[in-house]
N, C-alpha and C positions, 0 to 999 in steps of 0.2 A: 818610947816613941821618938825621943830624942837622938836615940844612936841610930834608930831606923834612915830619919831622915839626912842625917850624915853620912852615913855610907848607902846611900840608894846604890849607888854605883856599882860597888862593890858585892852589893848583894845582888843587883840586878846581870851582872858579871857570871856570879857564884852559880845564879840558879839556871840560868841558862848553859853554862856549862858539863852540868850533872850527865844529863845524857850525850856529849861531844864524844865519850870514849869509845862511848857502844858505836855513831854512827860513821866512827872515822873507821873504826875497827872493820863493821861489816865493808865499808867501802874499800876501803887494803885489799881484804879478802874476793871480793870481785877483781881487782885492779891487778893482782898477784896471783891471782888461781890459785888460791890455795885455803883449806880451812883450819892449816895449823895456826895454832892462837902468838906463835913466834913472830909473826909477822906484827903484832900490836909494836914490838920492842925493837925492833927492827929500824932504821935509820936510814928507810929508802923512802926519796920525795918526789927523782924528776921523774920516775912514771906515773906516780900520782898526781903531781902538780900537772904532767899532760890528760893524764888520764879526767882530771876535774876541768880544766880550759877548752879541751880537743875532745873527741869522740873516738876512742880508740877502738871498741868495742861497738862497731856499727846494726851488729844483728841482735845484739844482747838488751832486749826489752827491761830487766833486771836493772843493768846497769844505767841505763837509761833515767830511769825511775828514783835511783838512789842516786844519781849524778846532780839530776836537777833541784833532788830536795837538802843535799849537802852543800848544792851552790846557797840554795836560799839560804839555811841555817847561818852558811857563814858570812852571808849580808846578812842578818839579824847583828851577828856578833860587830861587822865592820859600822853599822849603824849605830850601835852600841859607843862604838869607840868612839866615834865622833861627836857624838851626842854627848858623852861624858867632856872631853876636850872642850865642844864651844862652853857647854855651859855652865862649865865652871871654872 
């Protein structure tokens, strides 16, 4: 119980994590039209980073959908981080 409470952080980090690869994955895939899985490994950010801020894809219900629940997730994770910073 002891290690638990010492690394909350870490673990609360870890487990939120788990599924980031899947959702960033599908969202590439919309952002890049494409369903090659090359795209995971791939080192391309400013259409994504437009693609997450702007609305490139104005008719795409899809992307829409998966835009606004990757914004959340990754306020989860930016709440995360600061959460861990003040309080400890």
């Amino acid at each position: 119980m002891d290690f638990i409470i010492k690394n909350i952080w870490f673990l609360l980090f870890f487990v939120w994590s788990i599924p980031l690869s899947y959702y960033r994955s599908k969202f590439r895939k919309i952002i890049y039209q494409t369903d090659s899985w090359l795209i995971n490994i791939k080192p391309f950010f400013w259409k994504e980073i437009l693609g997450l801020i702007g609305n490139i894809y104005p008719k795409n219900i899809s992307y829409k959908k998966l835009r606004n629940f990757y914004r959340f997730y990754l306020t989860i994770y930016l709440l995360l981080l600061i959460a861990s910073l003040v309080l400890n």
